[in-house]
C-alpha positions as CSV (number, residue, x, y, z in Angstrom):
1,X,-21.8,-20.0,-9.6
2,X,-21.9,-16.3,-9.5
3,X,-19.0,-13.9,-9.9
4,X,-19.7,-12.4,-6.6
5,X,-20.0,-15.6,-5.2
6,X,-16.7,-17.1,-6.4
7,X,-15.1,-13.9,-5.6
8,X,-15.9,-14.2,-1.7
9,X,-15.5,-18.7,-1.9
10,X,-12.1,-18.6,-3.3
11,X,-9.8,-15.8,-0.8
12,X,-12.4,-17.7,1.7
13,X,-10.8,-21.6,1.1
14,X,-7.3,-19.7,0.9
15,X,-7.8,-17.8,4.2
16,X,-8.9,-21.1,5.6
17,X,-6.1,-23.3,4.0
18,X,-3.2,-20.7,5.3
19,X,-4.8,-20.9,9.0
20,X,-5.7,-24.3,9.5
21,X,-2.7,-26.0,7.5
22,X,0.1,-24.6,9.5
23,X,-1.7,-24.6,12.4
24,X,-2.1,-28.4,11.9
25,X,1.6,-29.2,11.1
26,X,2.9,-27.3,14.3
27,X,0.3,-29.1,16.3
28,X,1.9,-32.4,15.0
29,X,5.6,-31.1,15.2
30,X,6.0,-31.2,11.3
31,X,6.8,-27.4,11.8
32,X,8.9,-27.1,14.8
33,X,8.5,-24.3,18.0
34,X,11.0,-22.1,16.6
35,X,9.7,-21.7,13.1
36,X,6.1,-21.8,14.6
37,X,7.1,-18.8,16.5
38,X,9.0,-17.2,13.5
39,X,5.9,-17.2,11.4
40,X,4.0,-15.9,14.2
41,X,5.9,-13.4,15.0
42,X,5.8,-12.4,11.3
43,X,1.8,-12.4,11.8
44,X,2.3,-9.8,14.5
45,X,4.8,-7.3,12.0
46,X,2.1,-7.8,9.3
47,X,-0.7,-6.7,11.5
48,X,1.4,-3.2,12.4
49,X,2.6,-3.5,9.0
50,X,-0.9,-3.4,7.5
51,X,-1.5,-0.3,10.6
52,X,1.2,1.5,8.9
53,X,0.0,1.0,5.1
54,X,-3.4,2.0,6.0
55,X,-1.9,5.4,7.4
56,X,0.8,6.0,4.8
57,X,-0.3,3.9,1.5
58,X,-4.3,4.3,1.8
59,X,-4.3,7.4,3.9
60,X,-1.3,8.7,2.2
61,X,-0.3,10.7,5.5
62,X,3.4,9.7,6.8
63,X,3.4,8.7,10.5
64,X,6.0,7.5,12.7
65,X,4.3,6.4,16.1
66,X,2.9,3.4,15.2
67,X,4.8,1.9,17.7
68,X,4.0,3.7,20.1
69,X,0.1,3.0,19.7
70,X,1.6,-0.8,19.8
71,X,2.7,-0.4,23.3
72,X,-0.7,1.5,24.5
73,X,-2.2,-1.7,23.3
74,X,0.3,-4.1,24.3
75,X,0.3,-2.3,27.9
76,X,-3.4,-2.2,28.3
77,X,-3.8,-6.1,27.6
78,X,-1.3,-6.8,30.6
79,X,-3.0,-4.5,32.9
80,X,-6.7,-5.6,32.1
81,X,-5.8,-9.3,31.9
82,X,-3.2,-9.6,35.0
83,X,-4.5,-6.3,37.3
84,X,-8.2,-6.5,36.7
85,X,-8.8,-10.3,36.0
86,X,-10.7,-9.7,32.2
87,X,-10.1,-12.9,30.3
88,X,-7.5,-12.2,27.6
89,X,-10.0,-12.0,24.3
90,X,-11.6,-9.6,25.9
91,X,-8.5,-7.5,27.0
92,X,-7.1,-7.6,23.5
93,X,-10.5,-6.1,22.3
94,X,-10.8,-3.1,24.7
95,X,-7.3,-2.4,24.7
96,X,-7.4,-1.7,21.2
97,X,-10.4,0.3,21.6
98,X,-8.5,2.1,23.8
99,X,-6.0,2.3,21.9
100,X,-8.2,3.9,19.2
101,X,-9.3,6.7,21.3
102,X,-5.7,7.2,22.2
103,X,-5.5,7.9,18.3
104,X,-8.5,10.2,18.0
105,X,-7.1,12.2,20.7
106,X,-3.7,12.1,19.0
107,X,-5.0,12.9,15.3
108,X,-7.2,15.5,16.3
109,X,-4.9,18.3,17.1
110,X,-2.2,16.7,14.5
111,X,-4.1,15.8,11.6
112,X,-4.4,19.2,10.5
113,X,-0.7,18.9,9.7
114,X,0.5,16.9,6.9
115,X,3.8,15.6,5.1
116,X,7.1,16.1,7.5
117,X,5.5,18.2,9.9
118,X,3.1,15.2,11.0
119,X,5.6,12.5,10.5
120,X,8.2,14.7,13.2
121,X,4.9,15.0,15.6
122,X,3.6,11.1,15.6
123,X,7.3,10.4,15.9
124,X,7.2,12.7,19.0
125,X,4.4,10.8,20.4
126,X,6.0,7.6,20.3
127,X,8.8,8.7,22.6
128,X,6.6,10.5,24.6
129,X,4.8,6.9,25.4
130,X,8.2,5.3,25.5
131,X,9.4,7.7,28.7
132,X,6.1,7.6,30.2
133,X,6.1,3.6,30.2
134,X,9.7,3.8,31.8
135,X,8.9,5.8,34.4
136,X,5.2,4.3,36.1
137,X,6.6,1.4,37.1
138,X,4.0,-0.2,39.0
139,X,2.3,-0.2,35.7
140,X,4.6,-1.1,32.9
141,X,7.6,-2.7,35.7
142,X,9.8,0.3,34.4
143,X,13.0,-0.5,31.7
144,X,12.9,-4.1,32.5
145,X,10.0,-4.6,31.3
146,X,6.6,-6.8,32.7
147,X,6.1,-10.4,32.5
148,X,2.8,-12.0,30.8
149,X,1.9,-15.7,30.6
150,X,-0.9,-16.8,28.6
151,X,-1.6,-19.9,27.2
152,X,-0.8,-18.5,23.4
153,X,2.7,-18.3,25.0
154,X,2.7,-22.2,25.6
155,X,0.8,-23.5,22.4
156,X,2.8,-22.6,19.5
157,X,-0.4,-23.8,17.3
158,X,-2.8,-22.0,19.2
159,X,-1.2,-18.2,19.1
160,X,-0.2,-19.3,15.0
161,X,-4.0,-19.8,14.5
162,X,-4.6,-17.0,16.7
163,X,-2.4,-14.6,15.6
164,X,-3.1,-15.3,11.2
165,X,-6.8,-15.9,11.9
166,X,-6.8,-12.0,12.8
167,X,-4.5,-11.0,10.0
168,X,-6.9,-12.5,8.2
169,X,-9.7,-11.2,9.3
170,X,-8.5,-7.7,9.5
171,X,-7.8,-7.9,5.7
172,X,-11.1,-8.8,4.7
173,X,-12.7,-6.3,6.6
174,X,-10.3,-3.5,5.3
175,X,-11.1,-4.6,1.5
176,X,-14.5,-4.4,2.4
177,X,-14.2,-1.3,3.7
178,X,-12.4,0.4,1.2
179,X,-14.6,-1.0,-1.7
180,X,-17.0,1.3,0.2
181,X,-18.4,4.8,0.4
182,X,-16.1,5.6,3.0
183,X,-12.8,3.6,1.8
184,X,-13.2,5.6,-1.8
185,X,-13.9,8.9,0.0
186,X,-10.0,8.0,1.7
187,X,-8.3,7.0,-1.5
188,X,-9.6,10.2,-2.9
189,X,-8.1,12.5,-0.3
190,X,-4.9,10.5,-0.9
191,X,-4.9,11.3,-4.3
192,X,-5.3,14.9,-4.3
193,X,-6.7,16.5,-0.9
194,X,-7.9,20.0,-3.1
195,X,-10.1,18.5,-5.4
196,X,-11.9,15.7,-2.6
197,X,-12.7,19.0,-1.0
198,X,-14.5,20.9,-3.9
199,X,-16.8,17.9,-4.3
200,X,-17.5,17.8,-0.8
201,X,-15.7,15.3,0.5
202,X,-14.0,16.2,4.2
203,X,-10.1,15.6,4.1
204,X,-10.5,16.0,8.0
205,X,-13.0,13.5,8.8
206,X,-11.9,11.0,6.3
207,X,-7.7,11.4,7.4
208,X,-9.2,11.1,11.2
209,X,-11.1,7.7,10.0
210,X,-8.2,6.2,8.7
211,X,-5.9,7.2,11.5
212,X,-8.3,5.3,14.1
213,X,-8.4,2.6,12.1
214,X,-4.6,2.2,12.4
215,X,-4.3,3.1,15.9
216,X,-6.9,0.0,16.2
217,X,-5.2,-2.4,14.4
218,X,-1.6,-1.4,16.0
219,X,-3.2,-1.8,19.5
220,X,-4.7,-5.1,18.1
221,X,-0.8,-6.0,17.3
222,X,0.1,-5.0,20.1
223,X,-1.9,-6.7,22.6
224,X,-1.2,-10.0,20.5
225,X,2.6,-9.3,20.6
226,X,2.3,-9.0,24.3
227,X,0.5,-12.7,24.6
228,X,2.2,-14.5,22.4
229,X,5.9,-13.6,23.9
230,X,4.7,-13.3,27.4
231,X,6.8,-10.3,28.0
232,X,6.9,-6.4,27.1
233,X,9.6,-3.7,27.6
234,X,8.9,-0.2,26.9
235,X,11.3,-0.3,24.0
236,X,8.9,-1.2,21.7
237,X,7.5,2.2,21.3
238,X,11.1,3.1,20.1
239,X,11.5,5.4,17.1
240,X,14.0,2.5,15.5
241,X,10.2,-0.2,15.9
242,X,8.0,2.4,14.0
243,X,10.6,2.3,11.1
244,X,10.9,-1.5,11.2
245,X,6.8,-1.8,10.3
246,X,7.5,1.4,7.6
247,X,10.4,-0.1,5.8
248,X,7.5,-3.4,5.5
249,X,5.3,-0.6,3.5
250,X,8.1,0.8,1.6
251,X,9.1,-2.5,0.5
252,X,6.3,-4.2,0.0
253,X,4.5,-1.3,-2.2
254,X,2.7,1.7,-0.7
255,X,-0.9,1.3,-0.8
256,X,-0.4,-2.6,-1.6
257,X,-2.1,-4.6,1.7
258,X,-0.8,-7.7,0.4
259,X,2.5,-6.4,-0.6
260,X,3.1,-4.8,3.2
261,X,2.5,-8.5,4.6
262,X,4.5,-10.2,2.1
263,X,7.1,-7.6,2.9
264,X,6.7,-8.5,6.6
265,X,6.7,-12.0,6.4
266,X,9.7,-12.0,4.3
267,X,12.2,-9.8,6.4
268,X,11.1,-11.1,9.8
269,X,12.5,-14.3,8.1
270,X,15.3,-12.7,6.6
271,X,16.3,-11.2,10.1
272,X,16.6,-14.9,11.7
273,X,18.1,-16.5,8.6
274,X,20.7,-13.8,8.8
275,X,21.4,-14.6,12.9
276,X,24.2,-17.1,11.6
277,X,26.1,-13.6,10.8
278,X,26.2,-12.0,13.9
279,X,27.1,-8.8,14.2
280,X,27.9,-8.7,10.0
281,X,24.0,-9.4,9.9
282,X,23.7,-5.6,10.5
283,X,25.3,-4.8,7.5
284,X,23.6,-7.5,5.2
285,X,20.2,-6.7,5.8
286,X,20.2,-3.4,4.7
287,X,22.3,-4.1,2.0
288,X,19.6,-6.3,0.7
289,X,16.8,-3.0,1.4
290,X,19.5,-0.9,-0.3
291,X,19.6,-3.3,-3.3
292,X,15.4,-3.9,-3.9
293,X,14.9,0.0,-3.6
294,X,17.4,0.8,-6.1
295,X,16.1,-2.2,-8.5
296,X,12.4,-2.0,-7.6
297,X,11.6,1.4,-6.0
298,X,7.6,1.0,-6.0
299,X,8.3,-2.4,-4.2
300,X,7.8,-5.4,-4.4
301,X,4.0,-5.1,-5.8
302,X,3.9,-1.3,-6.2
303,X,0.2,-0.6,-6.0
304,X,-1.3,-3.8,-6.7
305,X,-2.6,-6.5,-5.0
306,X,-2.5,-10.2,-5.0
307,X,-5.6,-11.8,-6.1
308,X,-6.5,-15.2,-6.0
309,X,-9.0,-14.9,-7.8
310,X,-7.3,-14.2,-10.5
311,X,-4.2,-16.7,-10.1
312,X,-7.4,-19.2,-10.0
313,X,-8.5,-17.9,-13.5
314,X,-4.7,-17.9,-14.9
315,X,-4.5,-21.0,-13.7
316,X,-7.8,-22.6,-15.1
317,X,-6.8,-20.9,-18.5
318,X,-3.6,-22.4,-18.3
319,X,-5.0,-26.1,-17.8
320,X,-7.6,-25.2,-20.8
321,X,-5.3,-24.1,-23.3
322,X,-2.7,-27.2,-22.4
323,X,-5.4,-29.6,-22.6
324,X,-6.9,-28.1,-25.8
325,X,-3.5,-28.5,-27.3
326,X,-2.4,-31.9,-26.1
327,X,-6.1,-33.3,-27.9
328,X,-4.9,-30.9,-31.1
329,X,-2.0,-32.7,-31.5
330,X,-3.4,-36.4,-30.5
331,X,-6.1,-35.6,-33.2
332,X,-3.5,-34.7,-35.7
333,X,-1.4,-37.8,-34.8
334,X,-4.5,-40.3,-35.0
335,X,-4.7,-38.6,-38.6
């Protein structure tokens, strides 16, 4: 078997195993409805999570409105789904197309800017979509909120499979993409923005590329979010939800894909094992942030990534050497 080969097999069985396993044992109640729907949920954070690393970690420009291109998506499904009768696959699709556009129109006038200046205008943005979704009310249903049942609001097995089939997805596409011409051309304007321009490469362009992207995968989030809980307020453009999914990057590792959704997975869980706590839950959570950025300030797998290809090789070299040993010393006992 080739190395190209074994490199695209193994994350391949992996992908399938984390999908279809889980997806299995909620189906047969091994996993119950409210830690199907915790694990989903955590699915949905990754997804903005990884929108937010590919701005901030990959792009290595500092936004604060992802959450406001969550709601644009989340928004959009409901109104193409429920208003203008598009089956829901399809809504999720061209709301985070539109979504996208929303972002080009965004990034264009603001991309120009960089460091604080960009982070207070994005930030800007996503209270500008927050007021605008509390006041059209035949749109959004004002500050309480809009109502949307799907069936991935009914089967906890089928928005689990739903919802980490497209996590999955989106990361293979986005490793692809920056293994090529264009993801390289990105990491280089992250690293130094002056010398990617003397050897041609355009910080514009490339900054604009990778700020679509994210505005895709944040309305992708968000029209997910909005069928797998069946109900959307405008509060989830807030300025307190866009720090949520960049705490995720911070703490997972900036630049780190895999680190952002560990990062997710592991705090959305936190946050309901914590519920016991109450109101004290407030203070332990970011206690624990508090504690991991003073211990581990390039987080939790700085700029690496987990590979499992690798772990497979550890773990092959592992068995080799113990068995190699174990027949060393038999030999030497037969002697």
């Amino acid at each position: 078997m080739t190395t190209r080969m074994k490199n695209t097999l193994i994350p391949g069985v992996f992908a399938v195993l984390a999908v279809c396993v889980p997806a299995i044992l909620i189906q047969y109640g091994v996993i119950n409805a409210y830690i199907a729907q915790i694990i989903t949920l955590a699915g949905v954070n990754a997804l903005l999570a990884v929108s937010v690393n590919t701005i901030t970690g990959i792009t290595g420009q500092l936004s604060l409105g992802q959450a406001g291109f969550m709601a644009i998506g989340a928004y959009a499904t409901i109104v193409f789904t429920l208003d203008m009768g598009i089956p829901l696959p399809v809504s999720v699709i061209i709301a985070s197309v539109v979504t996208a556009c929303f972002g080009f129109f965004i990034g264009f006038p603001t991309l120009k800017l960089s460091g604080d200046y960009l982070a207070i205008v994005t930030l800007g943005f996503g209270e500008i979509i927050r007021v605008i979704l509390i006041n059209i009310k035949a749109v959004s249903g004002g500050a309480n909120g809009r109502r949307f049942t799907t069936i991935l609001a009914v089967y906890p097995a089928l928005s689990f499979f739903v919802i980490t089939g497209t996590l999955a997805a989106i990361i293979v596409l986005l490793q692809n993409f920056l293994r090529s011409t264009y993801g390289r051309a990105i990491l280089a304007v992250r690293e130094d923005e002056i010398a990617a321009n003397s050897h041609g490469v355009s910080v514009f362009r490339y900054k604009m590329i990778g700020f679509v992207i994210a505005s895709f995968i944040a309305g992708l989030g968000g029209g997910l979010y909005a069928a797998i809980i069946g109900f959307v307020k405008p509060d989830i453009a807030s300025f307190n939800k866009s720090i949520d999914y960049l705490i995720f990057v911070v703490l997972g590792g900036m630049g780190s894909m895999t680190g952002a959704i560990l990062a997710a997975y592991i705090l959305t869980y936190l946050q309901e094992f914590l519920r016991f706590l109450r109101d004290y839950r407030l203070i332990i959570y970011p206690l624990i942030l508090i504690a991991v950025m003073l211990y581990r300030p390039q987080g939790l797998l700085g700029m690496k990534e987990l590979s499992f290809v690798r772990l497979c090789r550890r773990v092959k070299d592992w068995m080799t050497d113990h068995i190699s040993k174990k027949l060393k010393t038999r030999k030497e006992y037969e002697r």
